[in-house]
N, C-alpha and C positions, 0 to 999 in steps of 0.2 A: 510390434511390427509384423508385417504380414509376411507370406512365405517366399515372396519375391522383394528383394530390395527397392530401395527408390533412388534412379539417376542424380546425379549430381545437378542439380536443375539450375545452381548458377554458373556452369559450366554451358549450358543453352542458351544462345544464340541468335537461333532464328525466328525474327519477328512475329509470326505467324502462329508459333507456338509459346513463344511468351504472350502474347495477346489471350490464347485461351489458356492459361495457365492464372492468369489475371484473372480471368473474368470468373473462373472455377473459384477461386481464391475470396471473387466477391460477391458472385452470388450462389456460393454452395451446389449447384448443378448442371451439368456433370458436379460430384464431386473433387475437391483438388485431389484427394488419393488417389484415387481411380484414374484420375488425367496425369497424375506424375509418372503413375507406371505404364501408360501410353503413349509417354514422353519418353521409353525407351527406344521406339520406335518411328519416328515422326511421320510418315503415311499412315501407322495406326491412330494417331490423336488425331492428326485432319484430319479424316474421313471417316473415322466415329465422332467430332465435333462437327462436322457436316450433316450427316445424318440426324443429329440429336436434334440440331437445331431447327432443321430441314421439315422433320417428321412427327418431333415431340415438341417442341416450341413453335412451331407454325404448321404451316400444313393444309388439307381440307377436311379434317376431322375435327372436333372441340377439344379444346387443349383441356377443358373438364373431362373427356371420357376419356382421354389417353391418360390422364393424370389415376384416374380410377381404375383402369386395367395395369396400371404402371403396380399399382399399389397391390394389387389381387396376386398378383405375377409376384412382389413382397413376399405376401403373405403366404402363397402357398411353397416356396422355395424357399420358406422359412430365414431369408437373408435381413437381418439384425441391420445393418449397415447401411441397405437401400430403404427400407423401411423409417429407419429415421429419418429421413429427409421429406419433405413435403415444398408444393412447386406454388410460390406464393401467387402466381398467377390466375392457379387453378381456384373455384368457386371453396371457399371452408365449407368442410364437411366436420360433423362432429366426432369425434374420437371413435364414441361409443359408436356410429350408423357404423363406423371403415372397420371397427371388430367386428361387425355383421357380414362382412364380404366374404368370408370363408362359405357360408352359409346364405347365398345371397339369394338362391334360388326360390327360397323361405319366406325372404326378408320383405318386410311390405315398406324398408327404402331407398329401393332403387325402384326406379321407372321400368316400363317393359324391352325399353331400347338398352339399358344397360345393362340389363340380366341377360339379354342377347348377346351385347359386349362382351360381356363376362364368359357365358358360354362360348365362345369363339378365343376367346383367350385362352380358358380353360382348355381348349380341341387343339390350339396350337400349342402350349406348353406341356401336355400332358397326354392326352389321349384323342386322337384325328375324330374316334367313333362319337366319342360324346356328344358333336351335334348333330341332332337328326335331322332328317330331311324336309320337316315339318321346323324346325331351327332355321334353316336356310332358307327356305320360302318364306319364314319372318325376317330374317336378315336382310334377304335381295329388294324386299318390301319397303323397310326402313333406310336403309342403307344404301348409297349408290355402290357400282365397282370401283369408282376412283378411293372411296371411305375403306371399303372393306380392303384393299388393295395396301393401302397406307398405314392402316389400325392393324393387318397381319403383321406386314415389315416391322411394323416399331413394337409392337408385342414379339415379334421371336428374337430382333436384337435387345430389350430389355431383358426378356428372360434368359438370353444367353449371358448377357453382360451380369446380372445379378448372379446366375450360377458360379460364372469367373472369379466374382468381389468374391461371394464366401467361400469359395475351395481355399484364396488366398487369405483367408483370415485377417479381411483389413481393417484396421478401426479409423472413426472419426479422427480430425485433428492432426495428425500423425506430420504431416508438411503442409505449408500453407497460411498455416490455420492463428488466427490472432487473439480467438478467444473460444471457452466452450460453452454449450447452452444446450438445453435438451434437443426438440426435434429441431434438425436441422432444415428453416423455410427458404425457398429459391425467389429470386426475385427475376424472374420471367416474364417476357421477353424484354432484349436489350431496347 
């Protein structure tokens, strides 16, 4: 169990959050962990289920490049937890290219638009300076304001939200859950 308990979720009630409580349960993301302890608070599950849905399940960005910066933001906050989960919506990537994303800068598989991604993730997760200005005039290039606008927001709530999962040491399965399987795939969108 993680450092924060999980509500009594049959004790919950209201439609609107059994609905996403459901739908965590059936298709693994949001995670049902993560949405139980959001379910302590019922304007925290709306409107990080809103958002999610909003930003990373639809959106005007490619539900592939958020799914790839989702993953980067993983891998460099080192969270075990988000990391296993994978968004079956998003395009298959092979195991071994998404071990390359640490190192992507290198990597000759990503495109020049996603290492851009990437670096923009990295500036928002990590350090503002890392894009240079010479990054942003390839950014504003490829990218409209509405993208980059959209791909900020859902990169700083993923990265905040993953920091959360692992402070809390949460694992897989824990409520919800009816059976276990390695990576956990999303079936995205409803």
């Amino acid at each position: 169990m993680g450092r924060i308990g999980y509500p009594n979720l049959d004790a919950i009630t209201d439609p609107e959050i059994l609905d996403i409580l459901d739908r965590a349960k059936r298709v693994g993301t949001p995670r049902p962990e993560s949405q139980a302890l959001r379910a302590w608070v019922p304007d925290v599950i709306k409107t990080f289920s809103d958002a999610w849905e909003k930003t990373f399940v639809n959106g005007v960005v490619s539900h592939d490049l958020k799914e790839l910066c989702r993953l980067y933001v993983t891998k460099t906050v080192e969270c075990g937890y988000c990391g296993a989960q994978r968004s079956s919506f998003a395009s298959r990537r092979d195991e071994a290219q998404l071990d390359e994303l640490i190192n992507f800068r290198t990597s000759d598989h990503f495109s020049e638009a996603e290492k851009l991604a990437l670096i923009y993730t990295d500036a928002i997760v990590w350090d503002a300076g890392i894009a240079t200005d010479d990054d942003w005039e390839r950014l504003n290039e490829l990218y409209s304001e509405a993208e980059l606008v959209e791909l900020g927001y859902f990169i700083a709530l993923t990265s905040g939200q993953q920091r959360w999962i692992k402070t809390l040491r949460l694992n897989h399965f824990e409520v919800l859950a009816e059976e276990k399987t390695g990576v956990v795939v999303a079936e995205e969108p409803l």
